[in-house]
C-alpha positions, 0 to 999 in steps of 0.5 A: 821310579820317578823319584829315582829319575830326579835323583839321578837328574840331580846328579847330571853335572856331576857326571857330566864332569866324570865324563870329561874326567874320563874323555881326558884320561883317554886323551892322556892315555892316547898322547902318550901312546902315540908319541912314537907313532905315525897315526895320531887320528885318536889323539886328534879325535880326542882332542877334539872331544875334550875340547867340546866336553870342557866348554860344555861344562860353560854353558849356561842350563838356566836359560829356557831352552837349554836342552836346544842349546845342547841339541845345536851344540852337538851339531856343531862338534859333529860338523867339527868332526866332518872337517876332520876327516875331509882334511885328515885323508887318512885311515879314519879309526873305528872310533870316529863312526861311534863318535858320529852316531853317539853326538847325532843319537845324543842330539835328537835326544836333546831335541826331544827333551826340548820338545817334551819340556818346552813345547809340550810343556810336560811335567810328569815322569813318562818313559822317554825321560828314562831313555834319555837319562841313561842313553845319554850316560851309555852313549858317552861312556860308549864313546869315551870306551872306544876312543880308548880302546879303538874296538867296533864293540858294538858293530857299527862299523861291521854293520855299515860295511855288511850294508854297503856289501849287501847293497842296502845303501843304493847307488845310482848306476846310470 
């Protein structure tokens, strides 16, 4: 299993560059489908998304911490996004809650990579290297797949308003 593990790792630029490929494919597709329209909320979502993924291909991964440098990165693109939407006030579509739960599910995956290599200073194959390889392809291609079609295909968003609706969020009454 582990030798199946690096293999894949080997892989990761190459499908880092496949799913920018993909994020710009949506973008296009998202372009040209709102051209007569009034809501550009995806398109600008997604421009925002090919933006962050084209500059990531720059980064430099043969520093020491480069799954930290990835873990602040992504933090930034979430805060890019909360501007966003403060300065859009308009419908936010469906596809901005996958993009907040994708980048902050993929950062703490990339804080706990850095904690397991660096601080750890692990070395051996153990299970958290496999959910964070294919969690992170699944995230990205889950977020790339709702960009596209703008559809709760997971439940995120049903989910966030069954809790609202059933007060597990709490509010302050006083």
């Amino acid at each position: 299993m582990a030798d199946i593990l690096w293999r894949i790792v080997d892989l990761g630029s190459n499908v880092g560059i496949l799913f920018t490929w993909f994020i710009l494919i949506a973008f296009l597709y998202n372009l040209s489908a709102s051209i007569n329209k009034v809501d550009k909320s995806r398109v600008h979502l997604l421009l925002i998304m090919l933006v962050s993924y084209v500059s990531s291909l720059f980064m430099d991964t043969s520093t020491a911490t480069p799954h930290l440098n990835y873990f602040y990165y992504d933090f930034v693109i979430i805060g890019i996004l909360l501007f966003w939407l403060f300065a859009y006030k308009k419908t936010v579509p469906t596809a901005f809650y996958y993009l907040i739960v994708g980048l902050s599910i993929n950062a703490f995956l990339f804080l706990g990579m850095h904690y397991d290599i660096v601080i750890a200073e692990t070395r051996y194959y153990w299970w958290f290297w496999t959910v964070y390889v294919f969690g992170m392809y699944f995230i990205d291609f889950t977020m790339a797949l709702v960009l596209i079609i703008n559809k709760d295909i997971l439940g995120l968003y049903k989910l966030s308003g069954w809790l609202r609706n059933n007060k597990f969020i709490k509010r302050n009454n006083g």
